[in-house]
N, C-alpha and C positions, 0 to 999 in steps of 0.2 A: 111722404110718410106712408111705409105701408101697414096694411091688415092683415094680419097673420096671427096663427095659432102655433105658437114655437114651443108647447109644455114637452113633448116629446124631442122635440130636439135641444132642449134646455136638459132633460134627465138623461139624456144620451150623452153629451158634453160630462155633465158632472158626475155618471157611469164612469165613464172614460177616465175619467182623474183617478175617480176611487179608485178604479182597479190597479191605474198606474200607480197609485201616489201611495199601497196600503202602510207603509214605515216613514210616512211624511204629515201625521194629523189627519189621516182621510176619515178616524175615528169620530171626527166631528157631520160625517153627511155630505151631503149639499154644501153646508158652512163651511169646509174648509178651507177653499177658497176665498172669502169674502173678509177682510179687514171687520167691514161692521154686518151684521147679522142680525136683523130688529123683529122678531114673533108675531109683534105688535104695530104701534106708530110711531114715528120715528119727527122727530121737531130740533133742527139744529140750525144753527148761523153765527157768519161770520169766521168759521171755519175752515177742516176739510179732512175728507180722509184720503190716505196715499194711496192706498189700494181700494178694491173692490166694495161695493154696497148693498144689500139686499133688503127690502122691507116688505114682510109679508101686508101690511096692511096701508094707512096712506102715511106719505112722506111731505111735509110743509121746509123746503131747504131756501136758505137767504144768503146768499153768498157764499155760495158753498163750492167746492172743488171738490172733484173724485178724480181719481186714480193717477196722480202725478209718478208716482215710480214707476212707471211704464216708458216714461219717456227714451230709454234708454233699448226699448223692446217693444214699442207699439205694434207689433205683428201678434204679440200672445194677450193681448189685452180683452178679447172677446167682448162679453156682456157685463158693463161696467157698474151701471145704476142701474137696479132691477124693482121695480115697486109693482108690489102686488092687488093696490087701489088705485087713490087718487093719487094724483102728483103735482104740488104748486111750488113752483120752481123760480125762486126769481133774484137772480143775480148770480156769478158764476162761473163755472163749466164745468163738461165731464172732458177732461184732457185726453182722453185714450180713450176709446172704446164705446161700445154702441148703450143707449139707455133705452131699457123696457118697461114698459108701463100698463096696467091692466085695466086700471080706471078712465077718469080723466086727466090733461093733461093741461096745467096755464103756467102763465110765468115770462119771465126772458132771461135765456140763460145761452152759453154758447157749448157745442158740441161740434170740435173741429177735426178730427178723426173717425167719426164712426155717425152709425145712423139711430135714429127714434122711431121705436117702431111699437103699436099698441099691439099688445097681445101678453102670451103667459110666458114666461121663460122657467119657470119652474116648479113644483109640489111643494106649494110651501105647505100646506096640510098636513104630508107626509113630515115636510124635514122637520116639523114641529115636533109634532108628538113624539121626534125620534132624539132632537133634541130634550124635550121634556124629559121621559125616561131615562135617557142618558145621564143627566142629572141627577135624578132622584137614584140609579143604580152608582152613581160611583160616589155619592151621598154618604149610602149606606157602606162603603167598602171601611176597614178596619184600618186603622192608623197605622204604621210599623215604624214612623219617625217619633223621633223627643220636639215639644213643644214647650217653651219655659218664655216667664215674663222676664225680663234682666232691668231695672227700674223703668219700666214703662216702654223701655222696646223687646222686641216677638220676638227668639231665634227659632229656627226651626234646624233640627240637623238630622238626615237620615244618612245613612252608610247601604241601602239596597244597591247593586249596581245596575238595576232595571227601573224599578218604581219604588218610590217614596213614597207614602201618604201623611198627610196631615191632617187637624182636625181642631179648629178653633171658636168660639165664639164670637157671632157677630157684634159685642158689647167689649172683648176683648180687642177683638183688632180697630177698631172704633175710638177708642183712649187710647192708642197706641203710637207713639212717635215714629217709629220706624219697624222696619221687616226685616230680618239679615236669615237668608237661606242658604246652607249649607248638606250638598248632596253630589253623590260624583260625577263628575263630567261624561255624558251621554246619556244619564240618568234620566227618568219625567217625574216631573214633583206634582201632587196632585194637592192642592191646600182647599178640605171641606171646610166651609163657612156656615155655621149652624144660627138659626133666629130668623126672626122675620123680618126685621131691619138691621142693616149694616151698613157700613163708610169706610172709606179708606181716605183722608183729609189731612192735608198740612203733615205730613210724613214722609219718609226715602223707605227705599227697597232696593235694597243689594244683594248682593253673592257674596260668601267668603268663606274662606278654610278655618272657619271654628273650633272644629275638633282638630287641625291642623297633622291630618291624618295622610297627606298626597295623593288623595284621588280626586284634585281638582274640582272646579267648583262646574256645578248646572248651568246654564244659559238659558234665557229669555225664551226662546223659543221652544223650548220645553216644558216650562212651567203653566199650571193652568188654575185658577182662583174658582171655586165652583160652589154660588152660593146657592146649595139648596134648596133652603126656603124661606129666601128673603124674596119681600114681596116690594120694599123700597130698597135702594140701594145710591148712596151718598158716595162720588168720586166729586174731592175738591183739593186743590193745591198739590196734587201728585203726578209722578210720572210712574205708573202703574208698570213694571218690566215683567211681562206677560201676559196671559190671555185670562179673558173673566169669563165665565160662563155663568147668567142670571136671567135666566129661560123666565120667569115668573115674575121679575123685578119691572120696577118703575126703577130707570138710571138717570138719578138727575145729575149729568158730568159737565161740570164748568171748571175753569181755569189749572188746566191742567192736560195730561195725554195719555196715553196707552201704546206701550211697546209691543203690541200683540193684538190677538184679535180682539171683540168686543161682542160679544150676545147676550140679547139684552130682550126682557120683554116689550117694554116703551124705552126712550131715550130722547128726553130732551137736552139742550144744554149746549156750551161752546167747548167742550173738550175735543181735542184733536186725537186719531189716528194713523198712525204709525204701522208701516205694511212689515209687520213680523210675525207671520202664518206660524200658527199652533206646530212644533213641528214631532211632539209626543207620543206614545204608543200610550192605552188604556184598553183594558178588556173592553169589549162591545156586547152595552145590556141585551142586546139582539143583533139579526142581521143587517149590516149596514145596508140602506137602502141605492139600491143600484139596480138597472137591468140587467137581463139576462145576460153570461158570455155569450149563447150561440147568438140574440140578438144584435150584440156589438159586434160579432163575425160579419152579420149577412150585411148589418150599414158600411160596417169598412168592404165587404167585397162588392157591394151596389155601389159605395162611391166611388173604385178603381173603375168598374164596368163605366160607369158615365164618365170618368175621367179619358180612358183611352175611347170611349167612343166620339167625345168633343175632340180627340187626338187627331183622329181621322178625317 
């Protein structure tokens, strides 16, 4: 086990994405990367998420698995479970990739690809507050889609061929049987969730040409739920096809999954994760947090200079 202080080479890695990744969800931070993204404490079992996992504060996992979609790519799998506290870990594995931890560390859990190593892998400080804001900034963005109840299910239909937004109540989509989103193919649908409690339970969520107008329908990986200011937030009996954003929330997710990422204030529960990275464009309430370019220059040209001097 080593001791090391990896926060700079943690915000150097997730630099690196952003800059490469900016028309691929980089709009989410640090988060982009990460299947589940927790602000808060993170308490799940029995489970697992496919991809990556990040919790700024402690994480309590019971049979848990991280990062099984890797399997097919274990070389890009980097820093897989990242806890920013404690970590009791007991039953399991992380399939691919190394897990960081800042606290303490108990449990029996197996990790057969990569290493355990205490220390920081990240700003979760930063990626907070940037997530928070981010929230509250596309919160306030103005609708430009139709929203209507049709006896007890949601449609939502924009025609933007960039962004959509949406704007519904968390008391509304809560009574609600099902979601049908209709917006054009390559589009990003942004659906504001206003109240301080919300649920999505015992409901479907699809895609479909509604207005049956041929600009094909949105995909999953576009789409992003962003409950401003819910402070509880109820996933049960759903398969959620896209990304939540619930920076403030307590998510209690049981029986049920997520086609997309998950950020979440706390998050208890047996809901699974599903490795479909936010893949949307959204203004950015600020500047996304990253290091400098000339900084990222001098690391990539010091790590050529050490590579050809071990050459020699």
């Amino acid at each position: 086990m080593k001791l090391i202080n990896r926060t700079l080479a943690g915000s150097l890695f997730a630099g690196l994405v952003v800059l490469g990744s900016a028309a691929h969800g980089a709009v989410l931070s640090f988060a982009s990367n990460y299947n589940i993204y927790v602000l808060g404490n993170m308490t799940q079992w029995n489970v697992d998420s496919e991809g990556r996992v990040a919790v700024a504060g402690d994480a309590s996992l019971t049979n848990y698995g991280v990062g099984s979609k890797f399997s097919s790519n274990p070389s890009s799998a980097g820093d897989m479970l990242v806890v920013g506290g404690n970590l009791s870990y007991n039953g399991g594995e992380v399939h691919y990739g190394n897990l960081v931890y800042g606290g303490t560390l108990s449990g029996n859990f197996g990790i057969p690809h990569g290493t355990t190593t205490h220390g920081s892998a990240m700003d979760f400080a930063t990626a907070n507050n940037y997530l928070t804001s981010a929230s509250s900034y596309w919160g306030g963005m103005a609708s430009n889609g139709a929203t209507t109840n049709q006896w007890g299910g949601i449609q939502m239909v924009g025609t933007d061929p960039t962004l959509n937004i949406f704007t519904l109540s968390g008391a509304m989509l809560g009574s609600s049987w099902g979601v049908t989103i209709d917006a054009p193919a390559g589009s990003t649908v942004l659906v504001n969730v206003t109240g301080d409690s919300a649920a999505m339970q015992n409901m479907g969520l699809n895609f479909q040409d509604l207005n049956s107008d041929g600009t094909g329908t949105v995909v999953r990986n576009n789409v992003i739920y962003n409950f401003v200011d819910a402070t509880s937030l109820t996933l049960n009996g759903v398969g959620v096809q896209g990304s939540i954003l619930a920076p403030k929330a307590t998510v209690n997710f049981n029986n049920g999954n997520i086609d997309g990422q998950l950020i979440a204030g706390t998050l208890i529960g047996t809901g699974e994760a599903h490795n479909y990275l936010f893949q949307g464009n959204l203004p950015a309430p600020l500047p996304i947090p990253e290091p400098s370019s000339a900084l990222l220059v001098g690391l990539a040209g010091g790590m050529l200079a050490m590579r050809r001097k071990r050459s020699h």
